[in-house]
N, C-alpha and C positions, 0 to 999 in steps of 0.2 A: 560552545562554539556555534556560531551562526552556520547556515544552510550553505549557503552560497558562492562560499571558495569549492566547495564539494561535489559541486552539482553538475559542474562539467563531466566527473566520476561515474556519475550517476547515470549521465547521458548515456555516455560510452557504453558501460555494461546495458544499458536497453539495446542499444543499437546492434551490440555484440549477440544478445541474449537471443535476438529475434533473429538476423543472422542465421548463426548456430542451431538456431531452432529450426529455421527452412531448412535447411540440409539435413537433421536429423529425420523429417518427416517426411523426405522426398528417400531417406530409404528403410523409412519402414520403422526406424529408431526410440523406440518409449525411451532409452537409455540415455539416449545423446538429447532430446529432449529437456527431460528432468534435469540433464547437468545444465544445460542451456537456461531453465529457470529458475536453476539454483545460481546459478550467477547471478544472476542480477538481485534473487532476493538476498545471495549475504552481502552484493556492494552496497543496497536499501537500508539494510538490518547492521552495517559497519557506519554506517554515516551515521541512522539515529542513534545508535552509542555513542558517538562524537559530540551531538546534541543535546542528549538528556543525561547521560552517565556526570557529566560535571553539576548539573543544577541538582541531582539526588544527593551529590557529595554537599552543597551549597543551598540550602533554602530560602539562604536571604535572596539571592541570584535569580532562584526561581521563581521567586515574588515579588521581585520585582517589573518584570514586564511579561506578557504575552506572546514573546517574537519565536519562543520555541515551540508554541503552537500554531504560529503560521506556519512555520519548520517542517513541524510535523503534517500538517496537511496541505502542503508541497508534496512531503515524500507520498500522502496515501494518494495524494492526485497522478503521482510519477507510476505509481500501481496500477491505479486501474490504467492507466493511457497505456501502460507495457503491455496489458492484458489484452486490450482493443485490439493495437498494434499487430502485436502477438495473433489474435485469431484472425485479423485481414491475411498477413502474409503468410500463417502455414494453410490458412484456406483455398487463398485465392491463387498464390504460386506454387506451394509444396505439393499440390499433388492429391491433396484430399478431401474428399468429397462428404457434407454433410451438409444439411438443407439450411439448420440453423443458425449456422458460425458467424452468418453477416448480425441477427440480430444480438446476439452477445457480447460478438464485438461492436458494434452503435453502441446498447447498452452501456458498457464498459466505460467508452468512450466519453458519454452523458456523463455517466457517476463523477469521471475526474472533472469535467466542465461545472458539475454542481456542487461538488467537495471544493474548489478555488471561488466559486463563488458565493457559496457560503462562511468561508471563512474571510474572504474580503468582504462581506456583509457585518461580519460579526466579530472581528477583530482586525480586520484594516490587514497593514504586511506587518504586523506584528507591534507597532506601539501601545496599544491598550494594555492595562494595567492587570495583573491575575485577579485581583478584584472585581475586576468590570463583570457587567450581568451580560455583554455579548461572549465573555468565554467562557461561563456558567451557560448558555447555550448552549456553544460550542460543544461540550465537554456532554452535555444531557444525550445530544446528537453522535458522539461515538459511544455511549454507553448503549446505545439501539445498536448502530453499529455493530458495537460488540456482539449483540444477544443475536442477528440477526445471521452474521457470520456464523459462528457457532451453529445455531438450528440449519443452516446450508451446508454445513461441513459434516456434520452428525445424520442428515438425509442423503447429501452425497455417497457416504461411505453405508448408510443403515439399506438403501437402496438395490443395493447392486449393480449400480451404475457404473463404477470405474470394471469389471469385466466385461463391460463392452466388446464384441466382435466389430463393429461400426466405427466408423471415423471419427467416431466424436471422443475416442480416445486420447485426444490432442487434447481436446477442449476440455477434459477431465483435469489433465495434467495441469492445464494454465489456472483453471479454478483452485484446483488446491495448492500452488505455489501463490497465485496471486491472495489468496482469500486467507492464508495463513501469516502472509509477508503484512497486510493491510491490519489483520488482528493484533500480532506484534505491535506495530505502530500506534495502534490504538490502546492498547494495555499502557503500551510504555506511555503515551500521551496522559493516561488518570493516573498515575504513577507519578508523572513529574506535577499536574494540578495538588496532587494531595501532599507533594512537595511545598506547595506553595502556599496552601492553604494554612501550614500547621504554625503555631505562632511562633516567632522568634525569643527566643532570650534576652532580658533585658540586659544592658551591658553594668 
């Protein structure tokens, strides 16, 4: 199933997520928080099952075109911009103070502007073929992706950074929801490639 009957979904729960997240952090809430980013990443993590769960059932489906990898990097663009989103308004309205939440969230923001742009480089809104050598880029580029999340997520926690006493407990939270939600998608994204890749049956 294509992206885009679903996306309005998608919307909402960001909209919701960030929301719920101001108010959790205007009193003080890790709890109300977390459930705030746990929204949006299982309406993320419910859509790309929508998306790729059929083409794993189907190989012929998934080799035949690329359009579930614009999909999918739609949804990790929809990620990081939640994340952005996310660190402007618990920084700048909710109440809490940490020096570097503006540049994490730019940052953020960047990543989703160059994950749409790299995939409209490299596979168009999704006609190119799973053959094609722009989604064998593609596909090199969440394999970094992957590694890169991972050694973030394994520092994050190796660290001691999430006992934070500082404000930057918010920004903890959005990192390991956001960076966990984007890994998903990207597993699931070489997962449906290697669907695509494997040869079919002759009839």
């Amino acid at each position: 199933m294509r992206l885009t009957p679903m996306l309005p979904a998608v919307l909402l729960a960001l909209v919701l997520s960030v929301l719920v997240g101001v108010l959790g952090v205007a009193r003080r809430s890790e709890l109300t928080l977390a459930l705030a980013a746990a929204l949006f990443a299982a309406q993320v993590l419910f859509v790309l099952l929508r998306v790729n769960v059929p083409l794993w059932r189907s190989k012929a489906a998934a080799a035949a075109s690329a359009a579930w990898a614009w999909d999918n990097s739609v949804l990790t663009a929809l990620t990081y911009a939640w994340g952005g989103v996310a660190m402007f308004a618990l920084y700048s309205i909710g109440g809490l103070s940490w020096r570097h939440w503006w540049q994490y969230g730019a940052g953020m923001l960047l990543f989703a502007f160059l994950t749409m742009l790299c995939a409209g480089h490299f596979i168009g809104t999704g006609g190119a073929t799973a053959n094609g050598e722009g989604l064998r880029k593609l596909v090199r580029m969440t394999q970094l992706q992957v590694a890169a999340i991972i050694v973030a997520l394994i520092y994050l926690f190796a660290s001691g950074k999430l006992s934070t006493l500082k404000d930057d407990w918010a920004a903890n939270e959005i990192f390991i929801a956001g960076g966990l939600t984007i890994l998903v998608i990207s597993l699931a994204s070489l997962a449906t490639y290697q669907c695509s890749r494997k040869p079919q049956p002759s009839a």
